[in-house]
DODOKE-846317 format. One record per residue: residue in one letter; x, y, z of N, C-alpha, C, O in turn. Coordinates in steps of 0.1 Angstrom, whole numbers, plus 5000, padded with zeros to 4 digits. Atoms other than C-alpha are relative to their C-alpha. Example, Ala and Ser with C-alpha at 12.3 -4.5 7.8 and 13.67 -1.06 7.14 Angstrom:
! DODOKE-846317
a500949885000512349555078500950125000501950125007;s499149895000513749895071499250115008499750225009;
//
This chain:
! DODOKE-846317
x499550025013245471976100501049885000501149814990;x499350095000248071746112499649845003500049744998;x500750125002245971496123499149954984499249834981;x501049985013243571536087501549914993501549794992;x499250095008247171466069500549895005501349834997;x499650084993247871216092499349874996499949774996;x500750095005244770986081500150034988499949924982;x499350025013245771096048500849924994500749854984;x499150065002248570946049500249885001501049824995;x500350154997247270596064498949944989498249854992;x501250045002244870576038500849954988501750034984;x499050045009246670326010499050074989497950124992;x500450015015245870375972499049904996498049914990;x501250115005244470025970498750045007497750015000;x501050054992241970075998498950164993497750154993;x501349945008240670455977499349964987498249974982;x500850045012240470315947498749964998498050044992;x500650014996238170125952498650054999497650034992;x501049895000236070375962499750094992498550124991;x499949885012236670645934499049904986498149934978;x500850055012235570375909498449955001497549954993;x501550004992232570285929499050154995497950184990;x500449805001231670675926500050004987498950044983;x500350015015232070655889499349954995498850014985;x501050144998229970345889498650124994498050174984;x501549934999227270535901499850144996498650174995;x500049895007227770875887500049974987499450054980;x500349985013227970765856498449944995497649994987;x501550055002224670535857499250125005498150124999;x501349904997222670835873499950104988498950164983;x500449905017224071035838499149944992498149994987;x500550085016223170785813498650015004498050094997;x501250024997219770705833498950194994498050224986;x500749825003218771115833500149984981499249924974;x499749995013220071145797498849944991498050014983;x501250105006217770815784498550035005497750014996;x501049934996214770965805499650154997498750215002;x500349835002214971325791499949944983499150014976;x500250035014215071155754499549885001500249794999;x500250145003213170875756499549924995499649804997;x500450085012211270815727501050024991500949924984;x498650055005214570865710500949905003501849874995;x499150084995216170615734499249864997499849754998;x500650125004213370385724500149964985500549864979;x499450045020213770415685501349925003501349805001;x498750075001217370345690500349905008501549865006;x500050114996216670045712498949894993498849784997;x501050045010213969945686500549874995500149764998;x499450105005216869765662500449835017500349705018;x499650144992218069565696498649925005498749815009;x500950074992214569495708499549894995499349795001;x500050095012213769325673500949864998500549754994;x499150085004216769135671500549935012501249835011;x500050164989216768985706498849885001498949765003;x500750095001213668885703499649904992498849824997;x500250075007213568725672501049905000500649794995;x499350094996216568555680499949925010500649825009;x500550114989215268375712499349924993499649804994;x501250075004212068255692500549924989499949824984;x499750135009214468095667501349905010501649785008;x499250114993216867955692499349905011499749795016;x501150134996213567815708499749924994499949804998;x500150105011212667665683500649914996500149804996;x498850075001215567535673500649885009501349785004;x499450044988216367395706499049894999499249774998;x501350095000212767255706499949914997499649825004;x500250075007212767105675501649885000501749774994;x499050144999216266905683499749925012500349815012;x500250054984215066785719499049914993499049794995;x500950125005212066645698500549904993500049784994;x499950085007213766485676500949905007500749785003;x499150084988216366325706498749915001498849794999;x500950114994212966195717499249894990498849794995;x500650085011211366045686501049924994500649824987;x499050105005214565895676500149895012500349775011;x500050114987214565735709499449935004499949835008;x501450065003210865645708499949834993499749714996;x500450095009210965505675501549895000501449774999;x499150104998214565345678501250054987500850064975;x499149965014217665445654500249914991500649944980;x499650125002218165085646498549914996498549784995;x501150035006214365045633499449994990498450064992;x500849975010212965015602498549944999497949885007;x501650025002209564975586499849964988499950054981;x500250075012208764745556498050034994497149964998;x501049995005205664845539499749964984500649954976;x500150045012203764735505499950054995499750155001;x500249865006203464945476500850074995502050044998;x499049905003205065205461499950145009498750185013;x500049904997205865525477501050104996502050034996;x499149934999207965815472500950085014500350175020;x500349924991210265945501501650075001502550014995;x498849935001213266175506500550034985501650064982;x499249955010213366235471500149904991500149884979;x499750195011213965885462498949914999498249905008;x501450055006211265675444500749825011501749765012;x499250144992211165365467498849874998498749775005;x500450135008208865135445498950044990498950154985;x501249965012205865155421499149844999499449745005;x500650115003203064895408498849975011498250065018;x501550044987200064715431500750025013501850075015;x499450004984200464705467499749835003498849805011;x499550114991201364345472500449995012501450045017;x499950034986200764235505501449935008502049855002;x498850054998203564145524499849875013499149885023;x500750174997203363755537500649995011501550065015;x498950064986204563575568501049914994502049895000;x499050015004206363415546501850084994502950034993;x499449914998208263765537500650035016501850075016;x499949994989208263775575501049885003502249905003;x498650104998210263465580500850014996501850025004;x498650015007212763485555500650145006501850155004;x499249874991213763845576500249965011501449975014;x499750104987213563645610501549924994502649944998;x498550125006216163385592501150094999502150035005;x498849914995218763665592500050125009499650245010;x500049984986219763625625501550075002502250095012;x498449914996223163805616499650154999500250245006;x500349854998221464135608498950055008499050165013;x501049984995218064125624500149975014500749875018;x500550074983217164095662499450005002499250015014;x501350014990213664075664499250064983499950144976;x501350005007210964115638499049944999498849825001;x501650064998207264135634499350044991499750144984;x501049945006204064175616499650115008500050145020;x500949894990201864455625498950054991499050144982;x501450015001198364425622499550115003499750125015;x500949914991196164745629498649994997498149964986;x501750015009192364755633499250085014499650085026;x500349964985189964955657498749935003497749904995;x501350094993187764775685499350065012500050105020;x500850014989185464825709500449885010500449775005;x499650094997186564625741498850015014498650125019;x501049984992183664555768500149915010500649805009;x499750094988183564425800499450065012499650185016;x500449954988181664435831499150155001499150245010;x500649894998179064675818500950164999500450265005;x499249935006182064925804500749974987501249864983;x499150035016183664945770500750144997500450255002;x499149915002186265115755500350024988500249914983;x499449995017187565225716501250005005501450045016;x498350025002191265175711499949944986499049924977;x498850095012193564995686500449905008500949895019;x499150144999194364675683501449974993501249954981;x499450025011197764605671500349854997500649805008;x500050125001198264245658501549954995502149974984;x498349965005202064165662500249875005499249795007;x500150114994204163875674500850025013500950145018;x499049974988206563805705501150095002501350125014;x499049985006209263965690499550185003500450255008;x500149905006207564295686500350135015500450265016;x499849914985208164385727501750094999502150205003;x498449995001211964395718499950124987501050164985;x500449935014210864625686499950135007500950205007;x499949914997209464885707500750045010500450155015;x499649964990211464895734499049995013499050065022;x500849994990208964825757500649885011501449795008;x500250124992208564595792498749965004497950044998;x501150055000205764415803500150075021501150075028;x500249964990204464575839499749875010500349825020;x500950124993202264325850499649854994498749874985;x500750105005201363965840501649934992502749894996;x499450035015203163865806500049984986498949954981;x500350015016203863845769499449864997499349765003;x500350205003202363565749501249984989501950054982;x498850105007204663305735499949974990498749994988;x499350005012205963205698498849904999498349884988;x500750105009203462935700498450015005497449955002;x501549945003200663135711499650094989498550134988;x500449915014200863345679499849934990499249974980;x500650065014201063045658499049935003498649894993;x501150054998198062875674498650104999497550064999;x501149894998195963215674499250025010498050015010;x500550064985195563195712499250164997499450274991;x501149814995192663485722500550035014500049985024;x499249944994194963645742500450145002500650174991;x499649905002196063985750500950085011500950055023;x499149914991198464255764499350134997498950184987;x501449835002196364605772501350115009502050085018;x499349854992198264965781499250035006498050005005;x500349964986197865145812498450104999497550065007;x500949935003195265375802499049924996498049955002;x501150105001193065065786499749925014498649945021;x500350004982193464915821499650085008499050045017;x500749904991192665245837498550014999497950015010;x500949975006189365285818499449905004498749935014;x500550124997188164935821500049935011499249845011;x499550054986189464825857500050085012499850035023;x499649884988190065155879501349945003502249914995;x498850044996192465045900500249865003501149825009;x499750154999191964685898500949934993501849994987;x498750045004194164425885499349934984498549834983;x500450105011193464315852500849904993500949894981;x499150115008195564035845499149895001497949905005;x501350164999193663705843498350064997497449994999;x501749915004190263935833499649954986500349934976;x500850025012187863845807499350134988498350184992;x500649975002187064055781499450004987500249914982;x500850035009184564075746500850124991501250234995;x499849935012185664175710499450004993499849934984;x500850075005182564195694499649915005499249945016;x500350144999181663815698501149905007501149795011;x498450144997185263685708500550045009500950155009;x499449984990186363635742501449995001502049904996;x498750005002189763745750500650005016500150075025;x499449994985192063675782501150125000502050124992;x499149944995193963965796501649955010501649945022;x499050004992197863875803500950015007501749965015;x498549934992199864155806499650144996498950174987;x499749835000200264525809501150064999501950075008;x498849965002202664705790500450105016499650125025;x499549904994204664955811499650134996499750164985;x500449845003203465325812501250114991502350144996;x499049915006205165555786499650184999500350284997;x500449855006202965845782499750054986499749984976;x500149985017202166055753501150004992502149985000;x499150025012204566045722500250174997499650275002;x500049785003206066415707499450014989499850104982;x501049985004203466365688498650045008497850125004;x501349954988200666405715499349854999498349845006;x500850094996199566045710500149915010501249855011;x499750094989198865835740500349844997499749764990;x499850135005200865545740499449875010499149765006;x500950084992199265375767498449954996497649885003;x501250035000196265365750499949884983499749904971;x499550115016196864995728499449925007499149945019;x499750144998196264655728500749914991500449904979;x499350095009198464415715499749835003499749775014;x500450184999197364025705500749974987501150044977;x499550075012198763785684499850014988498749994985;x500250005011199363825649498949974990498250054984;x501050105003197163525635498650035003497750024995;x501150034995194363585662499750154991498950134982;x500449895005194063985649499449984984498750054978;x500349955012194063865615498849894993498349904982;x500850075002191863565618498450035006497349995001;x501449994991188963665642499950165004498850205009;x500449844997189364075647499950044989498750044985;x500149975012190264215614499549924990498549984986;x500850115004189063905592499650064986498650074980;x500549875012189964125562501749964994502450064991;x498950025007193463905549500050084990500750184992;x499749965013193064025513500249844990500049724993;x499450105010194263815485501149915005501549815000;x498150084994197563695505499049985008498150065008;x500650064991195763445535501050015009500849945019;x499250054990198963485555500450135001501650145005;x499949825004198663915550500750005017500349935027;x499249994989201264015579500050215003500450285013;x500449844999200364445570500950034998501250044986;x499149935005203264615575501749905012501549845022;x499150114992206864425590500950135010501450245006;x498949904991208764625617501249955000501049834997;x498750094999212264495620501050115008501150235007;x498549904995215264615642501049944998501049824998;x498750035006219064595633501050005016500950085025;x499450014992221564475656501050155003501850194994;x499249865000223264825675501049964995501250044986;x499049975003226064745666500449994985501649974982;x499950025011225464725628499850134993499350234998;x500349855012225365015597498449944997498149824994;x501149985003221765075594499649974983498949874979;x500249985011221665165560500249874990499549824981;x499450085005224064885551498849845000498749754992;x500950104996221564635566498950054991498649974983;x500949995008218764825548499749964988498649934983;x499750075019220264715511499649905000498849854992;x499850205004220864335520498649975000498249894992;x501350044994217064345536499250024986498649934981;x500749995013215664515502500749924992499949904983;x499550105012217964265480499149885001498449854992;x500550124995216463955501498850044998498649984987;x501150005009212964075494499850004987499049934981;x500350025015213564155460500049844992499349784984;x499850225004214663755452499049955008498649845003;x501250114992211963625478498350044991497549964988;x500849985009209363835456500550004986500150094980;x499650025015210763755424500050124991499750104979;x499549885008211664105412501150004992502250004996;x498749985010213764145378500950115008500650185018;x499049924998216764305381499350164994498350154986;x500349955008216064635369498850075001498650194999;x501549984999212364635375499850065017500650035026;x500149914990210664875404500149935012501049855011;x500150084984210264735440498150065001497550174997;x501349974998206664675450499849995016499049915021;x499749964988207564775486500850115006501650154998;x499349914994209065035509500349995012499649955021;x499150044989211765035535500350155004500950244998;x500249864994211165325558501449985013501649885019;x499050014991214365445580499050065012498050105006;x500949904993212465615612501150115001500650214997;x498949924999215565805618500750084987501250194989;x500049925012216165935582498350075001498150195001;x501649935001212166025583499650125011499050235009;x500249904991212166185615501250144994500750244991;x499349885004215166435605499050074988498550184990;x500349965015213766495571498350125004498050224998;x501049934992210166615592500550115005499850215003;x499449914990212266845612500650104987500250224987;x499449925009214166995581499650165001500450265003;x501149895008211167265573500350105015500450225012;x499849934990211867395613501250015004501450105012;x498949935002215367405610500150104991500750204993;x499649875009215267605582499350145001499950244997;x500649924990212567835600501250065006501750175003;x499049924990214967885627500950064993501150174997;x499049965003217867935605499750184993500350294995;x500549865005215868225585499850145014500050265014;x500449874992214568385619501650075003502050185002;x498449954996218568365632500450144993500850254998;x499449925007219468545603499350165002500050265005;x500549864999216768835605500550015011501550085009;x499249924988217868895644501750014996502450105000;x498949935002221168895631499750174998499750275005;x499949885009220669155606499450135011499950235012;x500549934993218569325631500650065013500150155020;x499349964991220969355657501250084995501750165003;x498949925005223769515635499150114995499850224993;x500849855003221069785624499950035016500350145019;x500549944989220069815659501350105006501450215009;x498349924997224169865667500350114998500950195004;x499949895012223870095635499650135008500350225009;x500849904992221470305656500150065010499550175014;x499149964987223170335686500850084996500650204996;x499049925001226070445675499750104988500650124980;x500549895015223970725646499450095017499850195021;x500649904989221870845679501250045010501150165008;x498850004992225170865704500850124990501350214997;x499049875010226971115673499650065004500350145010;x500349875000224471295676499650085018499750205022;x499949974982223871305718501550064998501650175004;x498549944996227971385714499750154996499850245005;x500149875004226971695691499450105009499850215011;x500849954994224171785711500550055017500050145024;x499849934985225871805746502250064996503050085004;x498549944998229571925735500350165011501450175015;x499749944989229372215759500049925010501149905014;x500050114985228571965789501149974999501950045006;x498950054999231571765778501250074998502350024999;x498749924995233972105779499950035012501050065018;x500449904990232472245806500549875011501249915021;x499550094990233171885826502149954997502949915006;x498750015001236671835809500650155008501350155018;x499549894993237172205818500450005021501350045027;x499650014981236672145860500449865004500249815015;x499050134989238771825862500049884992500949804991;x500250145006237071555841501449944992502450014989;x498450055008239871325824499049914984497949874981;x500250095013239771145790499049895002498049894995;x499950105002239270855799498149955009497449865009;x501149994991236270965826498750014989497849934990;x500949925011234171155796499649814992498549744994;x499650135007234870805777498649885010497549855008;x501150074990233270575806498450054999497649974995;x501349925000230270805808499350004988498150034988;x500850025016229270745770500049834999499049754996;x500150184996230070365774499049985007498249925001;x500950074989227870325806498650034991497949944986;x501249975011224970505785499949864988499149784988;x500450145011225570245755499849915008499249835002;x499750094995225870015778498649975009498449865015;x500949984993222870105795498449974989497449894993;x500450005009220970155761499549814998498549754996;x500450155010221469785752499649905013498849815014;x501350044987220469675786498649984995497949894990;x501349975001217469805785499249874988498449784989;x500450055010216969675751500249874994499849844982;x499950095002218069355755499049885008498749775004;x500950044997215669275781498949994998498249895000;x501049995009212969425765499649884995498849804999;x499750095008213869225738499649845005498649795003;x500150144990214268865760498449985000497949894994;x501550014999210168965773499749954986499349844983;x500949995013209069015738500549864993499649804987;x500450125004210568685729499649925004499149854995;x500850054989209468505755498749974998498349864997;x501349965009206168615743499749924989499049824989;x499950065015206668525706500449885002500049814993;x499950155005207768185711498949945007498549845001;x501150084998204868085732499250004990499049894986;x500750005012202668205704500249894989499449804984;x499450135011204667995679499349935004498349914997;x500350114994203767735704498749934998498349834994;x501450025003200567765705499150004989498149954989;x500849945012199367915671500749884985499949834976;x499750075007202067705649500249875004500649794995;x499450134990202567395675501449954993501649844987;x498549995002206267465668500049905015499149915023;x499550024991207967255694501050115007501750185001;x499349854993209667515719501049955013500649865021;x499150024986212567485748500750195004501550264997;x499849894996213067805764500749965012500349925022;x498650004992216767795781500350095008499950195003;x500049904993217568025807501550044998502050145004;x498949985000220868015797500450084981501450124976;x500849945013219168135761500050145000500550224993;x501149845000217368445771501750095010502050215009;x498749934990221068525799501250074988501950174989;x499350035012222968465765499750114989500650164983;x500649915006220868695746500050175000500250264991;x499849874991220669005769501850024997502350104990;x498749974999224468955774500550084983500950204981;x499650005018225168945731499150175000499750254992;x500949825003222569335732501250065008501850155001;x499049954996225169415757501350064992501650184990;x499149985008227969375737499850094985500650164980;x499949915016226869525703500050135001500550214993;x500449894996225569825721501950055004502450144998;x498750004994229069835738500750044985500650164981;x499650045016230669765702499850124992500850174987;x500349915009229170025683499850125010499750235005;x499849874992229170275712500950045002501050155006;x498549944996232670305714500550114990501150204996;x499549905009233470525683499750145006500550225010;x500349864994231270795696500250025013500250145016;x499049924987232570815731501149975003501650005013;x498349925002235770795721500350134994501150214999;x500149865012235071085694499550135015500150245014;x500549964985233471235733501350045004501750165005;x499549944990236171205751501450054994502350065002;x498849915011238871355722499850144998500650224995;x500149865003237171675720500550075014500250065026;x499149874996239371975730499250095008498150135004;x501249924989237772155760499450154998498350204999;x500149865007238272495746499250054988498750154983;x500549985014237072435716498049985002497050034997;x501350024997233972265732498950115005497750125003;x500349924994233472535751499250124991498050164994;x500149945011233272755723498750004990498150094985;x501350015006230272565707498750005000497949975009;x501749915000227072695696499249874995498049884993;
//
């Protein structure tokens, strides 16, 4: 005995604790666990609200996520600092951005935007037309686009192999060209096609450069799969389809110096057309000045507001689910009030009773938070595939999500095992 109290006595407070709470740990998880396995299509109803409302909240915070990552890349793509001059009237954001014929827009419209060299850095025509390109007993369909020097610095692009053509191969209409990696793939294998000959229809063209590999677009189109030639030569000898204007330039791309107000540049640019085309004051614009960066948001709008709606339903769905926890939990208190005298009676404390209805909710929204996580998991691939929503599935999303089931479960479990561990032992004892 004297030895027994003797390691009693060596045994600190810090070093049982410890242990005692360890033992609660796990005694209380083997209650809750029994408890949810002896009710457990009741334990599933009442994990129903959380399972709904995690998962519908992942599938909008995928989306969500998705749809800003696309748009990071499409603004990056197309350039923030880019616009797009087209002829015509169109409507867009709401605002009427011209009316009347579709006057072509000239190389002379094209110069006078070149000439300011305080707001512009680089503008071009841009010619499109589709060709057949043949060579060596292979041919290929693509696009041609018919631009000038200028138009490398437009998209952001570099030249891989070979080189661009020069300011005064675009005004001579040299038969010349620059082919993406994929048109080289198809037509070459692995050979080199710079200095290569090949047929446009009737018109031989020299290969003598290859853009750089970009890949597909977050659109799905392959951008590797172009050719770019000179303005003049696309519009004299490919397309061969000016129109009424002989100096038809299609549509003008232009980029704004970064360090300039977009918008602000956008005005002076439509003023200077309106005086270069002789538009009254007053009278419509027979052109349009596209931002890519206003256009790309304004696309995205329809999937932000998607997301925002799903957000809302997992809200709502998580505070009913909460709702449900703590309505099934009243009634588990009602239903075991002898247990909870009969264990207050041989020792239990307040505060123990208490723990043991927590670990249960707490156990509850587990469950149902993971659930939940799967099933969206699930649902946003679908999206993916069924609506070609763009999708990013975060791991710090779905950790985030589980955690947030945690807490409501937690949250709305507390009333009823507090109301647990207040009841009077005697009294508990007592009931029928």
């Amino acid at each position: 005995m004297n030895d027994m109290a003797a390691r009693r006595g060596l045994e600190s407070p810090s070093a049982v604790r410890p242990a005692a709470i360890g033992m609660q740990i796990s005694s209380g998880l083997s209650i809750a666990l029994k408890a949810i396995r002896t009710n457990s299509v009741r334990s599933l109803l009442t994990m129903l609200g959380i399972i709904i409302g995690i998962g519908a909240a992942i599938v909008a915070v995928s989306i969500s996520q998705g749809a800003g990552e696309q748009l990071k890349q499409q603004i990056a793509s197309f350039g923030t600092h880019n616009l797009q001059i087209r002829p015509g009237a169109s409507f867009f954001g709401g605002r009427r951005q011209g009316a009347g014929t579709a006057r072509a827009l000239s190389e002379r419209d094209l110069e006078a935007i070149r000439e300011r060299t305080d707001l512009v850095e680089a503008a071009s025509g841009r010619l499109q037309s589709g060709i057949t390109l043949i060579t060596q007993g292979r041919n290929w369909q693509t696009m041609v686009l018919g631009v000038n020097e200028d138009f490398l610095i437009i998209d952001n692009r570099r030249i891989e192999a070979g080189r661009n053509f020069t300011e005064a191969e675009v005004r001579s209409g040299a038969r010349v060209a620059v082919i993406g990696r994929t048109v080289a793939r198809e037509l070459f294998g692995g050979g080199d096609p710079v200095g290569a000959r090949v047929r446009i229809n009737r018109t031989p063209i020299q290969i003598i450069g290859v853009l750089e590999e970009r890949g597909a677009s977050s659109f799905g189109q392959d951008q590797d799969d172009t050719v770019w030639m000179p303005l003049s030569t696309v519009r004299t000898r490919i397309g061969r389809d000016a129109g009424p204007v002989p100096d038809n330039v299609g549509t003008i791309a232009v980029r704004i110096f970064d360090d300039l107000d977009v918008l602000a540049a956008q005005s002076e640019l439509e003023e200077l057309l309106r005086l270069r085309r002789n538009i009254r004051p007053g009278a419509e614009d027979d052109f349009a000045v596209f931002n890519f960066a206003e256009f790309i948001r304004a696309r995205n709008e329809t999937e932000a507001l998607l997301a925002f709606l799903l957000a809302a339903f997992s809200v709502t769905s998580l505070i009913v689910g909460g709702i449900g926890i703590m309505n099934i939990m009243l009634v588990s208190v009602t239903e075991r009030t002898r247990e909870i005298g009969l264990r207050r009676a041989v020792g239990a404390r307040r505060r123990d009773v208490l723990f043991q209805f927590l670990v249960e909710a707490t156990m509850l929204g587990l469950l149902g938070g993971m659930i939940g996580m799967l099933l969206g998991v699930a649902g946003t691939h679908l999206a993916s595939n069924l609506g070609e929503f763009p999708v990013l599935i975060s791991p710090w999303t779905l950790a985030g999500a589980v955690g947030v089931a945690v807490l409501i479960a937690v949250f709305f479990g507390y009333y009823p095992a507090r109301k647990a561990s207040r009841l009077d032992p005697i009294e508990a004892l007592r009931f029928e």
